[in-house]
N, C-alpha and C positions, 0 to 999 in steps of 0.2 A: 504494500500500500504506500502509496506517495503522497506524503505531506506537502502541501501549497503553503509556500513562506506566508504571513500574515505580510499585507499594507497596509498596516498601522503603527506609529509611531511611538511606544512604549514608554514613558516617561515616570514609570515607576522607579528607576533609576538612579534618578536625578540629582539625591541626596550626594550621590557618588563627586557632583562635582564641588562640594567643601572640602575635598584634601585636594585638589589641586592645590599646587605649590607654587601661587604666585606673589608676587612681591609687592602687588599694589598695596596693601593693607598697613605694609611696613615700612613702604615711602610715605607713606599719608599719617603716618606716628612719626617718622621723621622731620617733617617740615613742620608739622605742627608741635615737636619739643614732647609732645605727653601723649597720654589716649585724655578722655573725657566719658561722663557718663551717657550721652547722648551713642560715644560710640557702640551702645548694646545693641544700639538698634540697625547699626548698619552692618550688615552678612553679608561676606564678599569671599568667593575661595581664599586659604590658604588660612584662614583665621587661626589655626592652631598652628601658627608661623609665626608669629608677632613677638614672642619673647625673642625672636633671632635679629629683632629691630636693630641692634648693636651692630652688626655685620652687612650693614648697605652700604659703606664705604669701599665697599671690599679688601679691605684692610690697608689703601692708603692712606698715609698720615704724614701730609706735607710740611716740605720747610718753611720755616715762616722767621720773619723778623722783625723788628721794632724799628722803625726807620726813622724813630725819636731819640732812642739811643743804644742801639745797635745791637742790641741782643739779639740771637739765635735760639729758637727754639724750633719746637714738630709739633702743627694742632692735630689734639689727643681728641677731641668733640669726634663722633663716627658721624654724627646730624648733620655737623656742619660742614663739616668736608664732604658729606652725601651731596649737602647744598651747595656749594663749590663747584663740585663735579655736573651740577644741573645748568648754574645759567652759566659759566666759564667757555670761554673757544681758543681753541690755538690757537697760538700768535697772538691773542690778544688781550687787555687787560680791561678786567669791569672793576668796576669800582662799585664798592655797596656801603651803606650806612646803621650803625647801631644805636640804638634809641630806645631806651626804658621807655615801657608799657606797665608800668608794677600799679599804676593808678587803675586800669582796667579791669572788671571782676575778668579771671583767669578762663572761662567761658565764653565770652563775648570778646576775647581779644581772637579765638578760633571761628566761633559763628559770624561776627559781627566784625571782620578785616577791614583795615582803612585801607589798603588797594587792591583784592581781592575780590570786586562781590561776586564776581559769577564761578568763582569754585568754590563761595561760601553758598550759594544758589542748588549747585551740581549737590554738596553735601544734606541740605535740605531735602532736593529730591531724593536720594537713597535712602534717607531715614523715612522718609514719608511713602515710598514702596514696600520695605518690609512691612510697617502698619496696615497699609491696605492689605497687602497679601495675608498677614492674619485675619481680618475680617473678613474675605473672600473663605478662607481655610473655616471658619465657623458658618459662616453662610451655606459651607457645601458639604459642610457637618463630614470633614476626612478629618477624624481623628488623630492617626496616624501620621497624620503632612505636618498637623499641628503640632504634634509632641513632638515631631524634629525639629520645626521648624523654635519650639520655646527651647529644645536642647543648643540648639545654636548659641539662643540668644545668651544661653546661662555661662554657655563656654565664650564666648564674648565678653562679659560680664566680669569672669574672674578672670579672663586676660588683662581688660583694663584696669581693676584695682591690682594687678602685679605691675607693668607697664606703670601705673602711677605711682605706686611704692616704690620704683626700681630708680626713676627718672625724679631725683631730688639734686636739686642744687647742696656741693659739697665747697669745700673747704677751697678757694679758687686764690691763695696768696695774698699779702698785707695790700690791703685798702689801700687807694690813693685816689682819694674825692678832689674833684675839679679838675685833676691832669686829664691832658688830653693825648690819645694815643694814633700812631699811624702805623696799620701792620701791612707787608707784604707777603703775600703766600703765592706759593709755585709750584702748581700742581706738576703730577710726571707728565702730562702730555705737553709740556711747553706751555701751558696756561697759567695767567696769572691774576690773582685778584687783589685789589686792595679795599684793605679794610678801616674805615675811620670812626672815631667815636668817644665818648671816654673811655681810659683805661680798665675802670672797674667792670664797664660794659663788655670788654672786647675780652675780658679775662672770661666772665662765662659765660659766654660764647663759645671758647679754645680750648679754654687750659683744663686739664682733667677731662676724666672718660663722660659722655652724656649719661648711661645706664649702670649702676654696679651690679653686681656678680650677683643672682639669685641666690639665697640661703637654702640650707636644706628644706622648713618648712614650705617655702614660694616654689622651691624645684617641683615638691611633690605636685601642690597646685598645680603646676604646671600641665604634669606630666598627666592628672586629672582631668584638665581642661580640652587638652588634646585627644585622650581616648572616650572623651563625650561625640566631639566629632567624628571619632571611628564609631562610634556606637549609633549616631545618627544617619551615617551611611550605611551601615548594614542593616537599621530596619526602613531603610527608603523603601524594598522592596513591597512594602505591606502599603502603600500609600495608594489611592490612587490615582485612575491617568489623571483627572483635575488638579488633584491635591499635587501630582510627580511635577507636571506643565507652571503650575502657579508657585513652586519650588525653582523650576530651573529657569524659567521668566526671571524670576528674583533674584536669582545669585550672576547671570549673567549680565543682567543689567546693571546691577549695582556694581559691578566689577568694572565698566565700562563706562560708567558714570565717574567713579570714583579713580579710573586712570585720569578719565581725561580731565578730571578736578589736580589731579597731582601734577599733570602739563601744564594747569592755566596757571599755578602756584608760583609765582615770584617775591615770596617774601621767607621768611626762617623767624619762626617764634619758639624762642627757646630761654628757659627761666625768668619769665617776664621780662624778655628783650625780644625787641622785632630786630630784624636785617633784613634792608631792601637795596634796590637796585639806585644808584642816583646819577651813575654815569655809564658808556660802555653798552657791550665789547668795544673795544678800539683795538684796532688792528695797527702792528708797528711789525716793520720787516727784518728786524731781528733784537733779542733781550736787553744790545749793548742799545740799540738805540732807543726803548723804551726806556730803559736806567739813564741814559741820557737828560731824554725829558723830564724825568720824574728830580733830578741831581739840578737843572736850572729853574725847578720852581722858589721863589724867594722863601720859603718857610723852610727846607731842606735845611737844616742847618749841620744835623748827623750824614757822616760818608764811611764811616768804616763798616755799615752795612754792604756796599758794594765789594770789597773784600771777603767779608767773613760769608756771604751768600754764592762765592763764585763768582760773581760775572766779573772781574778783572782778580787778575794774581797780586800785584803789586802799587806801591801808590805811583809809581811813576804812571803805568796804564790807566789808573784810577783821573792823573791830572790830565791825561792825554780825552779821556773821556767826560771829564767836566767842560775841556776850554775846546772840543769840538771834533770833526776832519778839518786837516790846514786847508787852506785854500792858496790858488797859486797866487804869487806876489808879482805884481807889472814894476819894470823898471820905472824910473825916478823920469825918465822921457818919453815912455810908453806908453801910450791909454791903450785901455781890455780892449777897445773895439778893432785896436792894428794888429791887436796880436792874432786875432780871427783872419784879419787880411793877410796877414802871415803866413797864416799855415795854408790858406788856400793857395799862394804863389807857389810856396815848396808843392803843392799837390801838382799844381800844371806845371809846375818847373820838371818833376820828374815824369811826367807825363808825356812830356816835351821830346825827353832826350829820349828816350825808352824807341820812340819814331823816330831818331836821329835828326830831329829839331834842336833848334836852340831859342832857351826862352829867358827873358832878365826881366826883372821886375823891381822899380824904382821906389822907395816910399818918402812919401812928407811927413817932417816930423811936427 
């Protein structure tokens, strides 16, 4: 006996697509500095991925220096360097700004962005389709769909209170209120950004890790939170096609939503500090000559960052790069414009003879 394939399209499944392992979830913790509670509500694949928030840098951690006075260090931030690596281009250098937010209740400086709205918009809508799609899952009385669907949210739930307990402002070095700081960072692709702001600002932002280490207790949660989401995928099966379709409606879209929320994102809120863009990319044709420019601005007052960074060996290269390329010097009887007529006489002069011509060319001085 021969079975006739079904055409219909099965969506009992569905559930299966919350362990997809994708990264959206964990860029959108990163620019945003924390999770929040509102994020219970947005289910996007990979959600039992997020404690790995730490590891979107992919383990760069740029050189960077004070171009106020000349220290070298590596920012340790994995956030910010993640955010570095977003809006930066080879060859070229942006410029961004640091600027306390601490006045802002810590929610509305994520929902309610001063440059932001339409990925504060895109965010809105994915919390507001999981709601609907619970509503629809009691309207069409699939039980089933729904206990995944609250399984989600609960492992969402204790991700974010780990994620917020992990992501505390730590011990960022001695206070220095009023100074003001100018840093260069140099990503491996030849990108570079700088960064301006107060001191105290730009420390955390940089200095020290964004997340610490999970404890034993927070590991377990973890590792809890995680095998909810396995547990939600293996009984996807019982759901049905309504409850599978208005599941995988759900997770696809909010993934999609919530990419293209983490593209339109141009700013980095991280311990009640914003970072945005205020100049840039600019494009220079190579490091000496953007250290160049940045060396004749009047405020540059520190140069032994151009040393201790590489871009020259020594101060003689270092003076050779402050006072320019030489430019040719015309004699004390010469004006630049004979010396052009110059060189065009040698040109037809050899041009001349090459024919077995002869050519003389007279000049006024």
């Amino acid at each position: 006996m021969r079975l006739k394939p079904s055409s219909r399209i099965n969506f009992s499944l569905a559930g299966l697509l919350a362990l997809a392992d994708i990264s959206t979830i964990k860029q959108r913790i990163a620019l945003q500095g924390s999770s929040y509670i509102l994020d219970t509500l947005l289910l996007v694949p990979g959600i039992h991925t997020q404690q790995e928030a730490p590891k979107v840098n992919g383990g760069e951690l740029p050189k960077t220096c004070a171009m106020t006075t000349g220290y070298v260090f590596r920012t340790e931030n994995q956030a910010t360097v993640n955010y570095f690596q977003k809006i930066a281009k080879k060859g070229s250098l942006t410029t961004v700004e640091v600027e306390s937010e601490k006045d802002r209740f810590p929610l509305f400086r994520v929902l309610f962005p001063i440059g932001d709205t339409i990925p504060s918009l895109l965010y809105f809508a994915g919390i507001s389709l999981t709601v609907t799609s619970l509503s629809l899952l009691i309207l069409f009385r699939d039980f089933w769909a729904m206990g995944i669907l609250l399984i989600l949210m609960f492992s969402q739930l204790v991700n974010t209170v780990l994620t917020r307990r992990r992501a505390q402002i730590g011990w960022k070095g001695q206070l220095e209120p009023g100074v003001h700081g100018d840093l260069l960072i140099v990503l491996e692709d030849d990108a570079c950004i700088r960064m301006r702001g107060l001191t105290d600002d730009l420390k955390a932002v940089t200095a020290g890790q964004w997340m610490r280490e999970l404890n034993t207790i927070e590991g377990y949660l973890s590792s809890s939170a995680t095998m909810l989401v396995y547990i939600a995928a293996a009984l996807s099966p019982n759901s049905s096609a309504k409850g599978g379709l208005c599941l995988a409606v759900l997770l696809l879209t909010s993934v999609a939503m919530l990419g293209l929320c983490n593209t339109m994102t141009q700013e980095l809120h991280m311990f009640g500090r914003r970072v945005h863009i205020v100049e840039g990319p600019k494009k220079y044709k190579s490091e000496k000559e953007m250290v160049a420019a940045l060396l004749k601005e009047p405020t540059m007052k520190c140069t032994s960052w151009v040393i201790s960074m590489g871009f020259v060996k020594n101060e003689e290269e270092l003076e050779a790069l402050k006072n320019g390329p030489s430019e040719p010097v015309a004699g004390p009887s010469t004006h630049p414009s004979m010396l052009v007529e110059e060189e065009a006489s040698e040109t037809t002069a050899l041009l001349g003879s090459s024919r077995g011509e002869r050519s003389s060319t007279t000049y006024t001085g």
